[in-house]
GURO-862427 format. One record per residue (C-alpha): x, z, y. Coordinates in steps of 0.05 Angstrom, whole numbers, plus 32768, in hexadecimal, padded with zeros to 4 digits. Last residue first. Layout:
N
XZY
...
# end
This chain:
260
8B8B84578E66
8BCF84438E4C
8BD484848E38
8BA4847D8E0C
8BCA84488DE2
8BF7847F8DC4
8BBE84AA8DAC
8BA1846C8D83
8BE8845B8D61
8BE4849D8D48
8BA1849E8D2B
8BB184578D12
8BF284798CF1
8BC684B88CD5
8B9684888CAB
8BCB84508C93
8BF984948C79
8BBC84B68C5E
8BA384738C3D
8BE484648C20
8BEF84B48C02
8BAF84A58BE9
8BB684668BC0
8BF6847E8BA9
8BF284498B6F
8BC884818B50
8BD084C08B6B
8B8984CF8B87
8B7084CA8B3F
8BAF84EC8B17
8B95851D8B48
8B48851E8B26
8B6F85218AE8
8B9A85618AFD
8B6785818B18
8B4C85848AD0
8B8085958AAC
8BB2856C8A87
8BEB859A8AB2
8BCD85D38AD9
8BB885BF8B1A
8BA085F68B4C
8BEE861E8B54
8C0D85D58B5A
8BDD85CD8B9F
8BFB860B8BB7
8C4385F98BA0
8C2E85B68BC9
8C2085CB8C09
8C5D85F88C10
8C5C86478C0C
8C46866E8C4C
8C0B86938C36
8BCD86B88C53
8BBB867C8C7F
8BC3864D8C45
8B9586818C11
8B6186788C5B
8B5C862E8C58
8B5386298C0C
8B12864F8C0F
8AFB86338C4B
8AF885ED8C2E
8AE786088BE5
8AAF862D8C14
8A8F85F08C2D
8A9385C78BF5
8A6F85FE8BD1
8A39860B8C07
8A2385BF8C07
8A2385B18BC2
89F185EC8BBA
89CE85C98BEC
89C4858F8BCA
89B4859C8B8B
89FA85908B53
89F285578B2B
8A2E852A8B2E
8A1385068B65
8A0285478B8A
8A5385538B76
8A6885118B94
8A45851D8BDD
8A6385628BE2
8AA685448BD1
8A9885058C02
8A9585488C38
8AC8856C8C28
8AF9852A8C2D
8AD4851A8C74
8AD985658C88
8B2E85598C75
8B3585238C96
8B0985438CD9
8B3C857B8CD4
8B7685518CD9
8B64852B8D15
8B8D855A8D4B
8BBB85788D18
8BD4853F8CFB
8BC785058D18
8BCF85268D61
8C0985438D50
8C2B84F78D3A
8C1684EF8D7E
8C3885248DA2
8C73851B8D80
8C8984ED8DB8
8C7E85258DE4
8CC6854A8DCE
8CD3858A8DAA
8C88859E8DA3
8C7D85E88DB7
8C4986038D75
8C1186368D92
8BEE864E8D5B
8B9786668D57
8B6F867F8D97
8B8686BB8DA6
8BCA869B8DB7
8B9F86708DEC
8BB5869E8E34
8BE886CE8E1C
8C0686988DF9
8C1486678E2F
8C25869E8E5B
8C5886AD8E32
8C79866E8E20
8C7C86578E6B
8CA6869C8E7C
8CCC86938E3D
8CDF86468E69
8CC986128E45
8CF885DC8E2C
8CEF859E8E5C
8CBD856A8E64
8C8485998E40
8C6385988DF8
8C2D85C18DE2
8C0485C58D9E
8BD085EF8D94
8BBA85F38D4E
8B7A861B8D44
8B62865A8D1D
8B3B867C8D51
8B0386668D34
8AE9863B8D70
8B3A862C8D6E
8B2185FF8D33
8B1C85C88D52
8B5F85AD8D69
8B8485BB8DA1
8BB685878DB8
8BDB859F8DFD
8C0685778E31
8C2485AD8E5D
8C3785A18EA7
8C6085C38ED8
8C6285978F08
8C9D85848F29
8C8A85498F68
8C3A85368F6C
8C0485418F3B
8BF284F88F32
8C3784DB8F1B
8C3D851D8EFC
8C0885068ECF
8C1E84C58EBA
8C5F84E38EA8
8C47851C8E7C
8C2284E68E4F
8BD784E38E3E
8BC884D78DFF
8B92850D8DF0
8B79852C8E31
8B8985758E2A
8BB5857D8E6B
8BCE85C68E7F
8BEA85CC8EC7
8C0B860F8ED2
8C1586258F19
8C53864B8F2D
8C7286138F52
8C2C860B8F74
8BF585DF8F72
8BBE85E08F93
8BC385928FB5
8BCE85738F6F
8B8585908F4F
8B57855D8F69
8B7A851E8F5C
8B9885448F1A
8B47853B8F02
8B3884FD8F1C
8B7484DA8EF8
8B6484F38EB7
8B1C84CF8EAA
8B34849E8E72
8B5684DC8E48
8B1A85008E48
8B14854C8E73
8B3285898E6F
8B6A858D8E9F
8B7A85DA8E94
8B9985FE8ED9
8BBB863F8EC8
8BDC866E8EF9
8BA286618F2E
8BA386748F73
8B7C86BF8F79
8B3986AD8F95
8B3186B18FEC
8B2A866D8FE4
8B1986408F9C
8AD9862B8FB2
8B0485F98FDA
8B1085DE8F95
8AD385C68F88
8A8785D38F6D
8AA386148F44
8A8186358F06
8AA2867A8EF6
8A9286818EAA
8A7F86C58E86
8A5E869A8E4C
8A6086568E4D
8A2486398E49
8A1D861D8E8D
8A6986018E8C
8A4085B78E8D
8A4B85A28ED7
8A9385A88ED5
8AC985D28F0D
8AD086138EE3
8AE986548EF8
8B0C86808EC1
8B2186BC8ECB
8B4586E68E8F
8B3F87068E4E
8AF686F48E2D
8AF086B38E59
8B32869A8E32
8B0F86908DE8
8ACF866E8E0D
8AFB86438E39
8B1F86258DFF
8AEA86168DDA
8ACA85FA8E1C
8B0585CE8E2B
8B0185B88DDE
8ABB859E8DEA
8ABE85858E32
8ACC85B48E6E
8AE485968EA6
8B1C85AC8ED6
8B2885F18EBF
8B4186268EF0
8B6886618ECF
8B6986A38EF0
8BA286D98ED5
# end
């Protein structure tokens, strides 16, 4: 299986890195330098006498999209894939530029596929094909779960979730970190213990399937501790506002990219 990437920005390269390791990957970027095992292209026409690419990954910023299927409609095939990770970006504005039945995926990967522990999420015009499913996860299932979106208006609420969500939750670690120096703990002890609650609670959810809450119900014993600094959080549902408010304007934000 070859993939091509078309740019290679920070999730395009931790992407690339988890995909080098099984297949061939060619590159059109100037920056793939420190990618290990990479195929670095100057154009397409580089591409001759190379098996045709299954898998073509646009990897570049939402505002520079156009260049990128530009260069990439006159290869494709009807067996081609065309992968697009530029946030916001609808499946009708790019087969307007990739020409008549593309098969096109719209994909939000978040950070941690570095760890292998990611959230993919893909969402096509139509159903998938198994065929489609397959290759999809023969090509990024080693690099966290693949979730098929029902329809690409959820793409945004994805991206609020999934996409941001791991920034949230650094930003709650690190005011934490910040609160227990103030509460007398040295720095860098402060430091390694936020760090490691974070991780800590991470991997008891990967090795568990109840609900959200039964494991938060598990930590806060009634009149306890945890259950003051809740009580906290709780009050006039100041959080549960400020989650809501936070996750809408990330939301509204992914729908206004499309409007380049």
């Amino acid at each position: 299986m070859t993939t091509l990437f078309i740019g290679c920005g920070r999730m395009g390269a931790s992407l690339a890195r988890g995909m080098t390791r099984r297949q061939v990957v060619y590159f059109i970027d100037p920056n793939v330098g420190a990618i290990t095992d990479a195929h670095k292209i100057e154009s397409i026409d580089d591409l001759s006498g190379i098996d045709a690419p299954s898998l073509i990954i646009l990897a570049t910023k939402p505002d520079g999209i156009d260049q990128p299927c530009d260069i990439v409609a006159p290869i494709l095939s009807t067996d081609t894939i065309v992968v697009s990770l530029a946030a916001g970006i609808h499946l009708d504005r790019l087969s307007a530029r990739l020409g008549p039945d593309p098969r096109i995926i719209r994909m939000m990967p978040n950070l941690p596929v570095l760890a292998n522990s990611g959230v993919l999420a893909c969402v096509m015009d139509n159903a998938p094909e198994e065929a489609t499913r397959q290759h999809i996860a023969r090509a990024f299932g080693a690099l966290g779960s693949i979730f098929w979106m029902r329809d690409e208006s959820e793409m945004d609420a994805v991206t609020a979730l999934s996409g941001s969500g791991p920034a949230y939750l650094l930003f709650m670690a690190e005011q934490m970190q910040k609160e227990a120096e103030r509460l007398g703990l040295e720095p860098e002890t402060a430091k390694a213990m936020a760090h490691a609650t974070l991780c800590g609670i991470g991997m008891l959810l990967a090795h568990g399937d109840e609900p959200l809450d039964k494991v938060r119900a598990t930590i806060t014993s009634p009149g306890g501790t945890t259950a003051a600094a809740i009580a906290v959080f709780d009050r006039d549902d100041v959080l549960r506002r400020l989650v809501g408010d936070a996750m809408t304007a990330a939301a509204l934000r992914s729908q206004s990219l499309n409007a380049g």
